[in-house]
N, C-alpha and C positions, 0 to 999 in steps of 0.2 A: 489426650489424657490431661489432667489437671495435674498441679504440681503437688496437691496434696496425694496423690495416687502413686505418684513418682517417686516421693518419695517416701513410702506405704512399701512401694514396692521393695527400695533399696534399704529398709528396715529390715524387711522381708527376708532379704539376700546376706545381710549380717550373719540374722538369728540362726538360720540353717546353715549356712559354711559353717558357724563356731562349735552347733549342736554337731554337725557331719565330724568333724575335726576333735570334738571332744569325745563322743560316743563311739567313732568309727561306726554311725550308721546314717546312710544316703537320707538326704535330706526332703525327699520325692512325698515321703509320706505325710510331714510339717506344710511342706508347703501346696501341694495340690490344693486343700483344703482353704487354705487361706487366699489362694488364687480363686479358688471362685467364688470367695466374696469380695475382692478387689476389685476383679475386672465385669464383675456387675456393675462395677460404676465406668467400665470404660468403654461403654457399647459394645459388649457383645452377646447376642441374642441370649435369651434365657435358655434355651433348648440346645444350646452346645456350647454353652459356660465351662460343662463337665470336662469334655473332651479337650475344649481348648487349656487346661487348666493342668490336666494330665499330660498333652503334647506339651507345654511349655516348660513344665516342673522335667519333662524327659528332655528337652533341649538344654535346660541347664548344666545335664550330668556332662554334655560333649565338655564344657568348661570346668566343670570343677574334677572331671574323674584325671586329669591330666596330672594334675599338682600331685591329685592323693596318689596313683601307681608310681610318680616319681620318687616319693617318697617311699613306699615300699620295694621299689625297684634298689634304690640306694641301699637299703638293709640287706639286699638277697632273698625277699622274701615272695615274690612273686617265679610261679613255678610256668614259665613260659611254655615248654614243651604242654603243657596241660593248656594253656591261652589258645596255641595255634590250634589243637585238636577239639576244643569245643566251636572255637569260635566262627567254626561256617555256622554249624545249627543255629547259635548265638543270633548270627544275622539273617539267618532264614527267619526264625520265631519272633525276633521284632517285628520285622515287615510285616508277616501274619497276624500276629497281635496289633499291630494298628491298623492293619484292614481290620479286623473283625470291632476292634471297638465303633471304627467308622460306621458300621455297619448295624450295629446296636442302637436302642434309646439311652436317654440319659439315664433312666430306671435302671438300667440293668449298669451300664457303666459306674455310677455311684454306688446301687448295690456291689458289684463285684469287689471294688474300691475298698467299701465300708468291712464288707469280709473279710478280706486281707488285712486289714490293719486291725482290724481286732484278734484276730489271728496270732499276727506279730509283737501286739503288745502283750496278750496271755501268755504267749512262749517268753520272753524278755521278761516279765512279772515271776514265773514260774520257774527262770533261771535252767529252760528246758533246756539238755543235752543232748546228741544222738549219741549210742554207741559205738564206736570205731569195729565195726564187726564184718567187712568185706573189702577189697581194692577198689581202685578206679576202671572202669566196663574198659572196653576194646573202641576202635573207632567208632565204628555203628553206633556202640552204647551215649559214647561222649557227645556224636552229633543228636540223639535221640534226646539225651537229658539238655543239650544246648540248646534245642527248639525250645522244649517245654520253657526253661529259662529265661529266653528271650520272647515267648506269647504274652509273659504272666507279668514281667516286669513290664513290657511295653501298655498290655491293659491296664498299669496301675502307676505308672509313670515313675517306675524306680530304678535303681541298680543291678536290683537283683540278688544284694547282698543277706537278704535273708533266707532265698532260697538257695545258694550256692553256696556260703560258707558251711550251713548243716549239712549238706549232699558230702562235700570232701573230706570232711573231720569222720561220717559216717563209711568214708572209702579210706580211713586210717592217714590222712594228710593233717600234718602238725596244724595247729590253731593257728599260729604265725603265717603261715602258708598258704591256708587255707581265707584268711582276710586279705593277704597281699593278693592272689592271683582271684581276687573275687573282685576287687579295687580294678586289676588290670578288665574286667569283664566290663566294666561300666562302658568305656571309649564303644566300642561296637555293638552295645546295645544298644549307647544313645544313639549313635550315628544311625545304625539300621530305624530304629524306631521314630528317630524323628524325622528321617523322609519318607518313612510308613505314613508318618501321621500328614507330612505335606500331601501325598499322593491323597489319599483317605477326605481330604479335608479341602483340596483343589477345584473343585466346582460346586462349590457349594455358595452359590449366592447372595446370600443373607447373612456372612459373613463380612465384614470392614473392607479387607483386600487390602493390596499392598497401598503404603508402608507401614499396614498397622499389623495385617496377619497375611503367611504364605502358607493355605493350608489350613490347618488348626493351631498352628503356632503364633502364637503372639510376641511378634517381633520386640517392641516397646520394654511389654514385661520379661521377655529375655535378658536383652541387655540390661534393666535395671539389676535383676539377680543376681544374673552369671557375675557383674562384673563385679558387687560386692560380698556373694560366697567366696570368692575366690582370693579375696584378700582375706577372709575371716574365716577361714580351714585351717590354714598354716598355725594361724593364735590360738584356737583350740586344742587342735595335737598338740600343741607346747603347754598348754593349760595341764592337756588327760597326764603328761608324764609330770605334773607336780601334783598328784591329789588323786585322791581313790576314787574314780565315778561308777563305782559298783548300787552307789547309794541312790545316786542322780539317773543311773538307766532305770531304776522302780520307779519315780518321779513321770521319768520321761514315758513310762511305758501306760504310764495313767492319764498323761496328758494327750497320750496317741490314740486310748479308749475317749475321751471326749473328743477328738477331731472325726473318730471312728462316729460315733455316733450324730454327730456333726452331717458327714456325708452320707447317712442313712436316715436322716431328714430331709435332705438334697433327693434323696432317691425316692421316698416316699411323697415328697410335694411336687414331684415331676409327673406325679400317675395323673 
């Protein structure tokens, strides 16, 4: 990779830890997008840009989901007994969700991608609520909604925090609560999902190979990320507690409809 790329990338890793840190929302969905027009320029085939783009944006959460549950761990606000009982499903439905991506065209991986984020940005525009109107399921239930959790974030290289925080507020779990032990979900998703995505992504050819990708992950663009979200999370959350960003999640959620759209050009110039 070229030095202008490098540090593209560690621009890159800023803007998302600050937005992750300001917004309290996983930075997967900024940066996927921007990853695969980066690593277009760093040799990697056009036909699995997507994928590796998604695996890498998922390899970043192992880094940065650390700092954030520490920080809500400090407050008391992650509900642990709830962590252990979802988080087998959690890690079955990663590994599943990155076979099945593997498994996929980019068509349909950028399609799926592009749905979800426009999804999330009309719910965040429309300030959508769930109603708090039943508990949390029993074992069975938590491992069944854990899978699904862990398929849908790994297909889209995220957290997860958009499908689990509404799931718990709607099973009567305080807002607070319900973002800390969502923050604790990231660690085991990234972890399951990004060795999904090695396994998924391991003989595949026509890929760089080590020491550029193991898998679909793009080692290079990893570390440039990981290593400056992870400074630029902490300055955000000290940002959100001086200043309303009730104004700046409508902003962001318009800027998530053009990257949406963005990667539904990606999906359609793939046919």
């Amino acid at each position: 990779m070229t030095i202008q790329i490098i540090l593209a990338l560690a621009a890159l890793g800023c803007c998302t830890g600050f937005l992750a840190g300001l917004l309290g929302i996983g930075g997967g969905m900024v940066l996927t997008p921007f990853l695969t027009l980066l690593l277009s320029y760093a040799g990697i085939p056009l036909e699995h840009i997507v994928h590796v783009a998604i695996a890498t944006s998922m390899g970043t959460i192992l880094f940065t989901s650390i700092s954030s549950v520490r920080a809500h761990a400090k407050r008391g606000a992650v509900l642990w007994n709830v962590v252990f009982s979802m988080a087998p499903g959690i890690l079955v439905g990663a590994v599943l969700g990155a076979q099945i991506s593997g498994a996929l065209s980019t068509f349909w991986v950028a399609m799926i991608f592009a749905v979800f984020v426009y999804a999330s940005a009309l719910k965040m525009l429309l300030g959508a609520k769930p109603t708090p109107s039943r508990h949390l399921p029993g074992m069975a239930g938590m491992f069944g909604v854990g899978t699904g959790i862990g398929v849908i974030s790994a297909l889209v290289g995220a957290g997860g925090g958009f499908i689990s925080v509404p799931f718990m507020t709607w099973c009567n779990v305080k807002m607070h609560n319900a973002v800390g032990t969502s923050a604790a979900f990231g660690f085991p998703i990234a972890f399951a999902g990004t060795i999904g995505y090695i396994i998924s992504g391991w003989s595949i050819d026509t890929l760089p190979g080590w020491p550029y990708t193991i898998g679909y992950i793009h080692l290079p663009a990893l570390l440039c990320v990981a290593a400056t979200s992870v400074f630029f999370a902490p300055l955000g959350a000290k940002t959100a507690h001086a200043m309303d960003t009730k104004p700046l999640k409508r902003i962001f959620a318009c800027m998530l409809l053009l990257l949406a759209t963005y990667m539904l050009y990606k999906a359609v110039s793939a046919l």
